[in-house]
N, C-alpha and C positions, 0 to 999 in steps of 0.2 A: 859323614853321618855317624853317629855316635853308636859304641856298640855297648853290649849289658852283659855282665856274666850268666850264666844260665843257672837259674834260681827259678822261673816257673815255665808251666807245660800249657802250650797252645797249641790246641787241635782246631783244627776245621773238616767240613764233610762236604764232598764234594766233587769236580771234575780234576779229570788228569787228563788231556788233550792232544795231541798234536797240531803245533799250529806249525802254515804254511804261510810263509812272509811273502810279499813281492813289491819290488819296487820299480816301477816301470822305469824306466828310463826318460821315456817324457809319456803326453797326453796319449792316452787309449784311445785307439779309434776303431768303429765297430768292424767288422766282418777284416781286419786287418791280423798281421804277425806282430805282436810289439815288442821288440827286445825287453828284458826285464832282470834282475839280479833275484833270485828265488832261493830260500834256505828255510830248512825246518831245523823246527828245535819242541822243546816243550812248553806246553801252554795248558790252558784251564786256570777261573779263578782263583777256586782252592788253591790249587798247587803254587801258582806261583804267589801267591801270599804267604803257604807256605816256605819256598824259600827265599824270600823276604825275611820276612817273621828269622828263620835260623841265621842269615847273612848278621843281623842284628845280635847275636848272641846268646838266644831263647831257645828253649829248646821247645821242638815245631813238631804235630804232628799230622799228618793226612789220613783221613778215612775215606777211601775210593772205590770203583768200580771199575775196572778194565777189562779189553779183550784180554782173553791169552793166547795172546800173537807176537809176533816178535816185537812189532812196534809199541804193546804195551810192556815187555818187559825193558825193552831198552829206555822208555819213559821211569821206571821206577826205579831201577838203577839208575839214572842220571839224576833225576830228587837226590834219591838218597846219597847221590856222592857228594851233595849240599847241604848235607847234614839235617835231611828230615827224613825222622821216622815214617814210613810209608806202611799202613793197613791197605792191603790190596783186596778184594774180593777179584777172583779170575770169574771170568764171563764167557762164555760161549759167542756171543757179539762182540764185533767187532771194535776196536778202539776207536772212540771219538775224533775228530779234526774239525780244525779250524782253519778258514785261508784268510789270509789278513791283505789287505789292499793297501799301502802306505802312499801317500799323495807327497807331493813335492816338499811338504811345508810339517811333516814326520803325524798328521792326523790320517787315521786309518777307518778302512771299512770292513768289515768282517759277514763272512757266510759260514753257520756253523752244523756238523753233523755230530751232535752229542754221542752219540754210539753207544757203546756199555753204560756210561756215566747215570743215565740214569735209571737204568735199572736197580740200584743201591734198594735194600729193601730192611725193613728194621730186622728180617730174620738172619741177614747178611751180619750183625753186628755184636761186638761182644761191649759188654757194658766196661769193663775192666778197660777198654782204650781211653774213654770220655769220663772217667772217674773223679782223677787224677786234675783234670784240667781247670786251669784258673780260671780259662776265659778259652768258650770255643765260637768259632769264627763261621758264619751261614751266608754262599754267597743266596741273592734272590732267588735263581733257579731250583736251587734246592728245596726251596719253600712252596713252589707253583706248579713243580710237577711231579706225576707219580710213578711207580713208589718210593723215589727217593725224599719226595714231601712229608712220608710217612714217617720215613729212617731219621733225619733232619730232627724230626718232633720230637724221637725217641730219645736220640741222643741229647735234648735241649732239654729234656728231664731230669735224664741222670745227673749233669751237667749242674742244672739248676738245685736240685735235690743235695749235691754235694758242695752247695753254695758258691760255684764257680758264676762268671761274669758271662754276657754274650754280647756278642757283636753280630749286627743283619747287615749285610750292604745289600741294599736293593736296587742301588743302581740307578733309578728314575725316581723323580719325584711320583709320577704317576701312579710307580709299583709302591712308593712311600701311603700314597692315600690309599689305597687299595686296603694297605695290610693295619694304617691306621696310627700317625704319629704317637698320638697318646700313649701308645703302649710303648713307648721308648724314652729312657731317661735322659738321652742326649742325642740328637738329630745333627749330624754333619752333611752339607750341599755344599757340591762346586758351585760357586757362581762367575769364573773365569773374570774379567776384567775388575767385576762388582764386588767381588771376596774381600774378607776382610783382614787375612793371612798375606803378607806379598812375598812371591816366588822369586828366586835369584833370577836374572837374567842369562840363559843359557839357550846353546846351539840344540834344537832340538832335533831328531832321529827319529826316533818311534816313539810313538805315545804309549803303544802296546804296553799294560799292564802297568802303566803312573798308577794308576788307580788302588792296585791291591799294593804296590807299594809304602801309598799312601798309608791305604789300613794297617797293613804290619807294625811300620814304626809310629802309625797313635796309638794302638791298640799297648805296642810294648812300654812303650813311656806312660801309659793310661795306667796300666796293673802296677806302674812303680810309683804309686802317687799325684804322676804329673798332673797339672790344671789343666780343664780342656783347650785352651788355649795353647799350652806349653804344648800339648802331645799332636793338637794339630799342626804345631810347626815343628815338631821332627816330622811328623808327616807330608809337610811340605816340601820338605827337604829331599828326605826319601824320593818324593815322585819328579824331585826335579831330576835328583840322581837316573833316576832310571830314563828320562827322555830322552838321556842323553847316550842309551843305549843301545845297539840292535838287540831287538827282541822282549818277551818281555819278564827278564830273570835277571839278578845279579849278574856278575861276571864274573 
């Protein structure tokens, strides 16, 4: 995966998480004990596109909401030892988690308790982090609920106001009509088998976070000129990279 000298500033706003892996051993069965292999690490789409986004050579930053508990400071310290800037707002609520289900074939299930994450609220925000940025990164959620829906906007102001770029992943096509293609100058969907990009052939692991993978290295080869084409296959690249890893961050 090709890396970029650190030349421009991507923020995104967003969650910072805990996710809770597990990998059964074999098939669940109900009211049973199932052996399982279980590890946490960090999660949230923000975040880990954030460190995507800096594995790549950019320099990345997070605007967040956590508890302040120890789970959320040990989350911002382990970002930032990935070389992203971390904006924390401390919360009185507790830090969000996620438990990830991984099935035999590395495609996963997920149950999530956003926690702090979305309380983010535009009085949370200093205009001076979002300034600066080329291009700041919104997953869907941040756009559908309140008041980080609010904060989201705010920041897509400043943002905008200072001629920098945006990026929405919304995730679903469904949340795409919702919010309304038209208002977007370039629309990327998986279409798995149908795609027009082909993915290397590789042992996949967790799928956890292909995705923001993905975004990080189009989004960086986007702001250095690339064709949408070209920037979709560092992106492809990137999310092959990552399936082939536990969890869902760099290594």
């Amino acid at each position: 995966m090709g890396r970029y000298p650190r030349q421009v500033l991507i923020v995104s706003i967003g969650d910072l998480v805990l996710d809770v892996r597990i990998v059964p051993d074999g098939p669940l069965e109900p009211d049973d004990d199932s052996p399982a292999a279980i590890t946490i690490g960090g999660g949230g789409q923000a975040a880990n596109f954030c460190a995507w986004t800096a594995s790549l050579g950019d320099a990345s930053r997070l605007v967040t909401r956590v508890g302040d508990d120890e789970t959320g400071r040990r989350l911002v310290a382990d970002l930032e030892s990935k070389g992203v800037d971390v904006r924390a707002v401390w919360a009185a609520e507790p830090t969000g988690a996620i438990a990830v289900l991984i099935s035999p074939d590395g495609r996963r299930t997920m149950a999530t308790q956003r926690g702090a994450s979305i309380g983010l609220s535009p009085d949370d925000l200093e205009e001076a982090w979002f300034r600066d940025a080329k291009l700041l990164h919104v997953p869907a959620y941040s756009l559908f609920l309140e008041p980080i829906a609010s904060a989201a906007r705010a920041a897509i102001r400043v943002v905008r106001d200072a001629g920098g770029m945006l990026a929405v992943d919304l995730s679903s096509a469904a949340v795409l009509r919702a919010y309304g293609p038209a208002r977007m100058s370039y629309v990327l969907a998986r279409l798995a088998p149908e795609g027009t990009i082909s993915a290397p052939a590789v042992a996949a692991v967790d799928a956890t976070g292909a995705g923001d993978a993905f975004a990080a290295a189009f989004c960086s080869a986007w702001l250095r000129g690339a064709a949408p084409i070209e920037a979709a296959e560092h992106g492809v690249r990137a999310a092959s990279e990552s399936v082939q890893l536990a969890g869902a961050r760099p290594s």
